[in-house]
C-alpha positions as CSV (number, residue, x, y, z in Angstrom):
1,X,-31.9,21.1,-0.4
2,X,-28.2,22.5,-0.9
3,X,-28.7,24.3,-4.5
4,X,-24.5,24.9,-4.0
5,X,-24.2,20.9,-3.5
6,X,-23.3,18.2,-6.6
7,X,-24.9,15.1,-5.6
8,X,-23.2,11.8,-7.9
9,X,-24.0,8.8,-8.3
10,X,-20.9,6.5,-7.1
11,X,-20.4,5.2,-10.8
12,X,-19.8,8.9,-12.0
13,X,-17.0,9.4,-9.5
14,X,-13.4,8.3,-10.7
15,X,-13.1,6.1,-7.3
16,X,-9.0,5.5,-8.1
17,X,-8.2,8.8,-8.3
18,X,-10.3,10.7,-6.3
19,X,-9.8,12.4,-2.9
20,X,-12.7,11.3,0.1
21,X,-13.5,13.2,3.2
22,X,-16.4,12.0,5.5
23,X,-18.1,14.0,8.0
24,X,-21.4,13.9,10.2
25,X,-24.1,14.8,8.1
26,X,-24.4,18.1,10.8
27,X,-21.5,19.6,9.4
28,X,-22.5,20.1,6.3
29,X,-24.3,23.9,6.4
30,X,-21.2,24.8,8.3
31,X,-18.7,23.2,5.1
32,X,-20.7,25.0,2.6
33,X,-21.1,28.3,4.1
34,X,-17.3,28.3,5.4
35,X,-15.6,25.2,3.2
36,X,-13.4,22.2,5.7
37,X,-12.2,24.0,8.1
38,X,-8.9,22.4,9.5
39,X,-9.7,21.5,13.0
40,X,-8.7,18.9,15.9
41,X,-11.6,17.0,16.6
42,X,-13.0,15.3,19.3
43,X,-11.5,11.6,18.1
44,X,-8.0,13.1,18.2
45,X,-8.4,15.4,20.6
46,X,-5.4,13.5,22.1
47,X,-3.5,12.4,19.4
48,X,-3.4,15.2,16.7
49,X,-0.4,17.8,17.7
50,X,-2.0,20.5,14.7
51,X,-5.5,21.1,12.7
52,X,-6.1,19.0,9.8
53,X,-8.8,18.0,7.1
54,X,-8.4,14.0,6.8
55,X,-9.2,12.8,3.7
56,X,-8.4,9.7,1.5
57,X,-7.1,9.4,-1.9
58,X,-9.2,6.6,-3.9
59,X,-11.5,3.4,-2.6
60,X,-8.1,1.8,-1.1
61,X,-7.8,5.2,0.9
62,X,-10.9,4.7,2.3
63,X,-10.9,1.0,2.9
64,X,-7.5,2.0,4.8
65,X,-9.4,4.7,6.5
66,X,-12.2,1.9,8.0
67,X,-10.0,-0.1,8.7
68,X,-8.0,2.1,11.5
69,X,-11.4,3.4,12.4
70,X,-12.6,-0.4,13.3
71,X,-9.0,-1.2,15.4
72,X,-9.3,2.9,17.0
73,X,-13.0,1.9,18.3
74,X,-12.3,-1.5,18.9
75,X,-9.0,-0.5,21.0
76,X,-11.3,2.6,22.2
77,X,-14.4,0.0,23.6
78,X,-11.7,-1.8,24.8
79,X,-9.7,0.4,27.0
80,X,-12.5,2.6,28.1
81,X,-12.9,6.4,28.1
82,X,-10.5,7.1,31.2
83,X,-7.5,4.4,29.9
84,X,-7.6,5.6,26.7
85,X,-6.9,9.2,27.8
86,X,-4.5,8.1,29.8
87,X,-2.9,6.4,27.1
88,X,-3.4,9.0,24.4
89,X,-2.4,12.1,26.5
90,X,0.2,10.5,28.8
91,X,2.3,7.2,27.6
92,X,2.0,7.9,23.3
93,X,3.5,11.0,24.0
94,X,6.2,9.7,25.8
95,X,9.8,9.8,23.9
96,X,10.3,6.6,24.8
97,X,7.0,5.0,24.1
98,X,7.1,1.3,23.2
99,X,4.5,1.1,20.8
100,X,4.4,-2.6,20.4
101,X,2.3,-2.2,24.0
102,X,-1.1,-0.2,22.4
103,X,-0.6,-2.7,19.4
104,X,-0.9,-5.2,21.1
105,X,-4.0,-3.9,23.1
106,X,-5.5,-3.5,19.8
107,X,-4.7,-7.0,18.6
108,X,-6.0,-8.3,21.9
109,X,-9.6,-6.4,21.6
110,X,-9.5,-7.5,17.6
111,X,-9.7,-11.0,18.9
112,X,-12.4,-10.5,20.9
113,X,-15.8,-11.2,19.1
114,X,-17.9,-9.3,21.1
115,X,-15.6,-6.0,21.4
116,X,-15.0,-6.1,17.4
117,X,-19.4,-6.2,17.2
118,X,-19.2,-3.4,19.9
119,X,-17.3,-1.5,17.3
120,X,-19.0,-2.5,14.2
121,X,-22.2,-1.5,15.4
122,X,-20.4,1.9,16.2
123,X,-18.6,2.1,12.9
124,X,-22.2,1.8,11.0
125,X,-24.0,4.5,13.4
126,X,-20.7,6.4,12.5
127,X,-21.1,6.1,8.3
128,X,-25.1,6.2,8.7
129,X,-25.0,9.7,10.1
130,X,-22.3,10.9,7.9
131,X,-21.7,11.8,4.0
132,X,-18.8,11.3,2.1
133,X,-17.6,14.3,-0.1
134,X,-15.6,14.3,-3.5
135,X,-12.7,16.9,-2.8
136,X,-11.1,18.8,-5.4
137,X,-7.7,18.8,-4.5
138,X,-4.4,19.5,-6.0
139,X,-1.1,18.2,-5.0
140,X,1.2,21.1,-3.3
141,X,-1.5,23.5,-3.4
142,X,-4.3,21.8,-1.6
143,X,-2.0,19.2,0.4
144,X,2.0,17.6,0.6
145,X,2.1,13.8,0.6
146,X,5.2,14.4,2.4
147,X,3.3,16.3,5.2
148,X,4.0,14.9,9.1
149,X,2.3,15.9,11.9
C-alpha cells in the first residue's frame, strides 16, 4: 500500500527504548508525503500554547500516554463540550488557577462506572482508527527533554 512504509512486527521493535507517536489512520498520506507536522490539534485546541508532535518514549511512555487519555475523556464526558471549554480556555489559564479543582473533577468522573465505560468505549474507537509509528529521533536534534510549553 505505502511502498515508503516499514511495517514491524511488535517483537522487532526495541519497546524500552523506542519513541511512539499515534495518529488517525487518515493522516498517514499527509505524514508520508510531508513527515509530522507540528500542529495544535483539535484535543488541545485549548490547552496547547505552541505546535507540537507528541510522542512517547518506550511501552511506559505509552502506558502513561493512555492513561491521561482515559482521565482527559473521562473528565471530557464528564464536564461536557461547553464546561470543558470553559474550563480549558477560561479558568486553566488563569494565574491563579487552583488546580486541585479540575483534579478533583477528574477523580470524581474516575469513580463513576458508567463515565469511565463512556470513555473506554471512546478510547478503543480512538486506537482502532489509528496506527502507532516507530520514530527515529535523536535527543537535541529531534527534541529537548527539558522542553516546556
Amino acid at each position: 500500500m505505502y511502498k515508503d512504509l516499514i511495517v514491524k512486527d511488535i517483537s522487532q521493535i526495541d519497546l524500552k527504548h523506542s519513541f511512539f507517536h499515534y495518529t488517525n489512520k487518515s493522516n498517514l498520506d499527509s505524514i508520508i508525503k510531508n513527515g509530522l507536522e507540528p500542529r495544535i490539534g483539535e484535543n488541545s485546541l485549548y490547552v496547547e500554547k505552541t505546535p507540537k508532535v507528541f510522542f512517547a518514549e518506550g511501552e511506559k511512555g505509552i502506558i502513561t500516554i493512555m492513561d491521561v487519555w482515559l482521565k482527559w475523556l473521562t473528565g471530557k464526558i464528564s464536564t461536557g463540550k461547553f464546561k470543558y471549554w470553559l474550563g480549558t480556555v477560561i479558568y486553566m489559564r488563569l494565574p491563579f488557577c487552583i488546580k486541585s479543582i479540575p483534579n478533583n473533577m477528574v477523580k470524581k468522573s474516575l469513580a463513576s462506572k458508567e463515565k469511565r465505560l463512556k470513555a473506554y468505549e471512546k478510547m478503543k474507537q480512538i486506537l482502532d482508527n489509528s496506527i502507532f509509528l516507530v520514530l527515529n529521533l535523536e535527543e537535541n536534534i529531534d527534541f529537548n527533554y527539558n522542553d516546556i510549553d
